[in-house]
C-alpha positions as a LaTeX table, in Angstrom:
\begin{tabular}{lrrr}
\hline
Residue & $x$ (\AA) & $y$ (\AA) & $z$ (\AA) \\
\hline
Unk1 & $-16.00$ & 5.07 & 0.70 \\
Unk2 & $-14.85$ & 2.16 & 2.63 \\
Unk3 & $-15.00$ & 1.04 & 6.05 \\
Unk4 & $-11.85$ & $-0.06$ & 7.36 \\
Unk5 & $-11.14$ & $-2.70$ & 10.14 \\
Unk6 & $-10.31$ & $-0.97$ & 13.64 \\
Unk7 & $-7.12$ & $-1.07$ & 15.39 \\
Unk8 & $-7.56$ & $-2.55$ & 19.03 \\
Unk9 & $-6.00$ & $-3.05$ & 22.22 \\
Unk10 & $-3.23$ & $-3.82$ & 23.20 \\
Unk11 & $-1.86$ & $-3.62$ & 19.60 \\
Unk12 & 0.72 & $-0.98$ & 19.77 \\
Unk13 & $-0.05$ & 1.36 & 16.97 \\
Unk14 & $-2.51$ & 2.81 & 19.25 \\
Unk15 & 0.38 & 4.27 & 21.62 \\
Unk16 & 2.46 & 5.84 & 18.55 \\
Unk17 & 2.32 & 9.65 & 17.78 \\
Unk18 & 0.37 & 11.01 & 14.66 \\
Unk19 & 2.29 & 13.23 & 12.13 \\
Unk20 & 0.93 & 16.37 & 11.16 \\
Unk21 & $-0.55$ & 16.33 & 7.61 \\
Unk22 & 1.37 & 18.15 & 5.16 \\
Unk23 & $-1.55$ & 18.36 & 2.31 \\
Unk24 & $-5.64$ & 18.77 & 2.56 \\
Unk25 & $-5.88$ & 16.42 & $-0.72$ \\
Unk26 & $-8.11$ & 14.33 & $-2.59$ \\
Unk27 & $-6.51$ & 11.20 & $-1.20$ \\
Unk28 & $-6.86$ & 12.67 & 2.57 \\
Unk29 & $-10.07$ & 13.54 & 2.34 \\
Unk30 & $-11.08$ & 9.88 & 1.13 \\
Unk31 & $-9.29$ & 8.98 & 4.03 \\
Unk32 & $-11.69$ & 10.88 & 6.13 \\
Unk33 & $-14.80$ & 10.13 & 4.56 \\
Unk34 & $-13.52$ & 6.05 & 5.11 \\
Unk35 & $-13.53$ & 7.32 & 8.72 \\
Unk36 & $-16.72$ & 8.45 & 8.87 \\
Unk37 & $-18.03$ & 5.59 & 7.17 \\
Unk38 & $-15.93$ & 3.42 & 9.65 \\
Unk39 & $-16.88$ & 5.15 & 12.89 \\
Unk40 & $-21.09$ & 4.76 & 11.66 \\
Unk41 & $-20.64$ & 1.57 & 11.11 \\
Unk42 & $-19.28$ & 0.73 & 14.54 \\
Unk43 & $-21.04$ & 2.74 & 15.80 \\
Unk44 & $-19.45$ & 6.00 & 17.74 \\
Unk45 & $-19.51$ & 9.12 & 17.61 \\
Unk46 & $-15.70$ & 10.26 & 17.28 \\
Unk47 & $-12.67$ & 8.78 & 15.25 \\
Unk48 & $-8.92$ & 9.35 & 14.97 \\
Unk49 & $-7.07$ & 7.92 & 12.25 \\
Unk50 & $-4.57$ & 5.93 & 14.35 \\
Unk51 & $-7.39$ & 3.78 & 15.29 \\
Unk52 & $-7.58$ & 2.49 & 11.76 \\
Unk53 & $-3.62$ & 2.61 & 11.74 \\
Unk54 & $-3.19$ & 5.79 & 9.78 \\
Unk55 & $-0.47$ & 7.43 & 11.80 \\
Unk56 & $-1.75$ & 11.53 & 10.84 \\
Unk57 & $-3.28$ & 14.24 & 12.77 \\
Unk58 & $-6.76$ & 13.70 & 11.48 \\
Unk59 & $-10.11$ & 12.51 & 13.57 \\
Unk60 & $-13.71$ & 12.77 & 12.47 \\
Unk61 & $-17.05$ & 13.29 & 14.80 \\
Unk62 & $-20.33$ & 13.29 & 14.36 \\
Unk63 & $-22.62$ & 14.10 & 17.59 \\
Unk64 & $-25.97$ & 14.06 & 15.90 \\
Unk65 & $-28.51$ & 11.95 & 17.68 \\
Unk66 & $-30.47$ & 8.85 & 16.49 \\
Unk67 & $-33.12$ & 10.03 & 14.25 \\
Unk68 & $-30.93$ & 13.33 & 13.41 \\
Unk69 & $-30.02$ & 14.19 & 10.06 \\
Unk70 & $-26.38$ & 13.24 & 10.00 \\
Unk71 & $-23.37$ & 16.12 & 11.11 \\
Unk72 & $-19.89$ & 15.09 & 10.36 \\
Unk73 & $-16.85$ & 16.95 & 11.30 \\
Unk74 & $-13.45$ & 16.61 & 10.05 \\
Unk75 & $-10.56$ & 18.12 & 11.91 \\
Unk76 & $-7.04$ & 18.31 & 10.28 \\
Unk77 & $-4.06$ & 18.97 & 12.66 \\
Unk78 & $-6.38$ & 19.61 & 15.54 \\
Unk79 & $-4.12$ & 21.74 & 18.56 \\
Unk80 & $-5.35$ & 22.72 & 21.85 \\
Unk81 & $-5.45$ & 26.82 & 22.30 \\
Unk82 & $-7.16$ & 27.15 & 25.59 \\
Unk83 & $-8.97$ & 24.68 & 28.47 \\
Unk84 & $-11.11$ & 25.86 & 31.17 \\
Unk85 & $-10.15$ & 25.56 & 35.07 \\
Unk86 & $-13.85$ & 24.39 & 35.14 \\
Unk87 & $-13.72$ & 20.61 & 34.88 \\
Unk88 & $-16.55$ & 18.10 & 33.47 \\
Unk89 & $-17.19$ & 13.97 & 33.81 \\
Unk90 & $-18.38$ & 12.00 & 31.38 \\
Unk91 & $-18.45$ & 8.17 & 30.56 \\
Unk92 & $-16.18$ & 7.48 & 27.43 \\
Unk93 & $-15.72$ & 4.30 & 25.93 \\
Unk94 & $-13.50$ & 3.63 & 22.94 \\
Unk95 & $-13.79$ & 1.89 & 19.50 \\
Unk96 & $-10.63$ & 0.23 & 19.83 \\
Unk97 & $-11.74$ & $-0.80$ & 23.56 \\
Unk98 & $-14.77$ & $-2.25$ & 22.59 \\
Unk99 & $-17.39$ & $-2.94$ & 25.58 \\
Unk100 & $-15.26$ & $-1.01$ & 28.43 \\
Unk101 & $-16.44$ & 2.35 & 29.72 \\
Unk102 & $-15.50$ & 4.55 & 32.62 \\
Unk103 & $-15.97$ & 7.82 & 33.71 \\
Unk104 & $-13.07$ & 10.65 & 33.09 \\
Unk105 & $-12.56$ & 14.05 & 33.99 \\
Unk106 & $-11.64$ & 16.56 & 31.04 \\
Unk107 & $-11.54$ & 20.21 & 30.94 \\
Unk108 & $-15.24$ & 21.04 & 30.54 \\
Unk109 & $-14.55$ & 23.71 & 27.55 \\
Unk110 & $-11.86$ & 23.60 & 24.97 \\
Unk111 & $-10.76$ & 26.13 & 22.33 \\
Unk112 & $-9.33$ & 24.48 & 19.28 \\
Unk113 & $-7.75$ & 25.21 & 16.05 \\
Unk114 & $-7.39$ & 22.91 & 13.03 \\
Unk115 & $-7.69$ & 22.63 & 9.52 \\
Unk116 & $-11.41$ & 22.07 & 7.74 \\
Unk117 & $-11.99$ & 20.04 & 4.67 \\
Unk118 & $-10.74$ & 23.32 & 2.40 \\
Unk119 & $-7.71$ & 22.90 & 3.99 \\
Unk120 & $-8.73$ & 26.66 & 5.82 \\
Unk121 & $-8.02$ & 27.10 & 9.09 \\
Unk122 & $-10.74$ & 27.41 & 11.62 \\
Unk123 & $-11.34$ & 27.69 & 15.52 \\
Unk124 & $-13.68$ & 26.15 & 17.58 \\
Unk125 & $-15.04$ & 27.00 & 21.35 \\
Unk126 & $-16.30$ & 23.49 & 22.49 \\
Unk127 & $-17.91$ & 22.77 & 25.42 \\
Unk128 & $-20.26$ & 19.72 & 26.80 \\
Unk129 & $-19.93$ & 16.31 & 24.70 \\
Unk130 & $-17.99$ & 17.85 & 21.77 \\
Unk131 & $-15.36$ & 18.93 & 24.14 \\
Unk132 & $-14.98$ & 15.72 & 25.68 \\
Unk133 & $-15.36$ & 13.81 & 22.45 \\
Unk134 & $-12.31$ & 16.33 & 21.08 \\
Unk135 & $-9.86$ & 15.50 & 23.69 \\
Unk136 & $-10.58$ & 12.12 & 23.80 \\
Unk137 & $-9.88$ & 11.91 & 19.84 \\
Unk138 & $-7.00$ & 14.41 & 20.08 \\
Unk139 & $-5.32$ & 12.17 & 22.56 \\
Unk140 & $-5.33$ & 9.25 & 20.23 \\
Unk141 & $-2.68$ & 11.88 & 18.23 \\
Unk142 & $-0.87$ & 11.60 & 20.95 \\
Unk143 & $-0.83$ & 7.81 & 21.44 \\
Unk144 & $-2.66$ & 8.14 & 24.51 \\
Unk145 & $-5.94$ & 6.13 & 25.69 \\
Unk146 & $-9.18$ & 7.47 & 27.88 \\
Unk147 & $-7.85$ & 4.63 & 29.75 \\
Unk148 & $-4.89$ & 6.96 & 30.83 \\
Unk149 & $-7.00$ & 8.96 & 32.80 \\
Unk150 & $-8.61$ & 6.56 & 35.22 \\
Unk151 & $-6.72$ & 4.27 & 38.19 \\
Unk152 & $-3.37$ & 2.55 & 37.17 \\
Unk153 & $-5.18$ & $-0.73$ & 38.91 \\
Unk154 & $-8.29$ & $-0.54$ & 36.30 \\
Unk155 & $-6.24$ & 0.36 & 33.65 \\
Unk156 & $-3.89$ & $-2.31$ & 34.27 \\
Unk157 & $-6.83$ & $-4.83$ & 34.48 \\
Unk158 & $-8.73$ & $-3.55$ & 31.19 \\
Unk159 & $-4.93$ & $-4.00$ & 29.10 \\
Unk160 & $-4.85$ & $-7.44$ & 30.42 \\
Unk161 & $-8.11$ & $-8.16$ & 29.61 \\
Unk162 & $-7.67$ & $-6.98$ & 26.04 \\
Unk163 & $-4.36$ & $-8.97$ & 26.38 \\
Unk164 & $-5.56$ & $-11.85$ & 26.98 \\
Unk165 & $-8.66$ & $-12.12$ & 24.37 \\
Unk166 & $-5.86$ & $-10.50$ & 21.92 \\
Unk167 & $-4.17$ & $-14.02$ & 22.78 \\
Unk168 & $-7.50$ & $-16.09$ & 22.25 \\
Unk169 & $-8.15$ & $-15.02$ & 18.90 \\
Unk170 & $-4.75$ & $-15.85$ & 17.71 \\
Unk171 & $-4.98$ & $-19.01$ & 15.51 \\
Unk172 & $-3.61$ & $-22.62$ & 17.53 \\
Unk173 & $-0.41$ & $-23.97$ & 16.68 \\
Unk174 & $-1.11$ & $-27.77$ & 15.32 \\
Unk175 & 1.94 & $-29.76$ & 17.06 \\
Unk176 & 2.76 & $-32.54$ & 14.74 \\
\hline
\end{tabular}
């Protein structure tokens, strides 16, 4: 296993669309057992591929508290089957918006179905932080950002933000 350097705003990658994995392989589950290793390291507690610019339909989470024995979870092509009406909030923040949280409303349950680390397809009824940390992860797939779902005027200040320390830690031209 590996840990892998984490893709961060406003680098683009993070707004492209994951493709569905064709194979559960050896190489893909490496892949997701780099995640895992990734997202501990960090820390957090949830992981899509994109964010270490792997373009596929894969995320990892792990909820268990400090002191818990580690629980990782893999999800291959994760797809929403059912929300509730019933709505929840809950302060994300993002590895690849380090230091910035804000609250979001999600659906507060979520029925999903995805692929397991067989490569068998399973469902899953979440509710509470799993089903929050699901969507949140699922809508990396989708190129969207928990930033998406708060005001366009803190949004647009937390891109220009990253922006603008994106432009600080580019290396000086020398002029000669």
């Amino acid at each position: 296993m590996s840990i892998k350097p984490l893709v961060i705003l406003p680098d683009p990658v993070l707004r492209l669309v994951s493709k569905p994995v064709e194979r559960v392989d050896a190489p893909l589950l490496k892949l997701a057992d780099d995640m895992l290793e990734t997202m501990y390291n960090a820390p957090g507690i949830g992981l899509a591929a994109i964010q270490i610019g792997e373009p596929l339909r894969l995320l990892v989470i792990d909820l268990a508290k400090e002191g818990e024995p580690p629980a990782p979870q893999v999800f291959i092509n994760p797809e929403v089957l059912d929300t509730s009406d019933e709505r929840s909030v809950y302060e994300e923040g993002c590895l690849s918006i380090p230091d910035y949280y804000a609250e979001v409303e999600r659906p507060a349950k979520v029925r999903v179905r995805h692929l397991d680390r067989s490569g068998k397809e399973q469902e899953i009824e979440a509710d509470g932080l799993l089903a929050t940390c699901l969507q949140h992860e699922m809508d990396h797939l989708n190129g969207v950002l928990f930033i998406d779902h708060i005001s366009k005027l803190k949004r647009d200040m937390v891109v220009k933000k990253f922006k603008k320390l994106a432009r600080d830690r580019q290396p000086k031209k020398m002029v000669s």
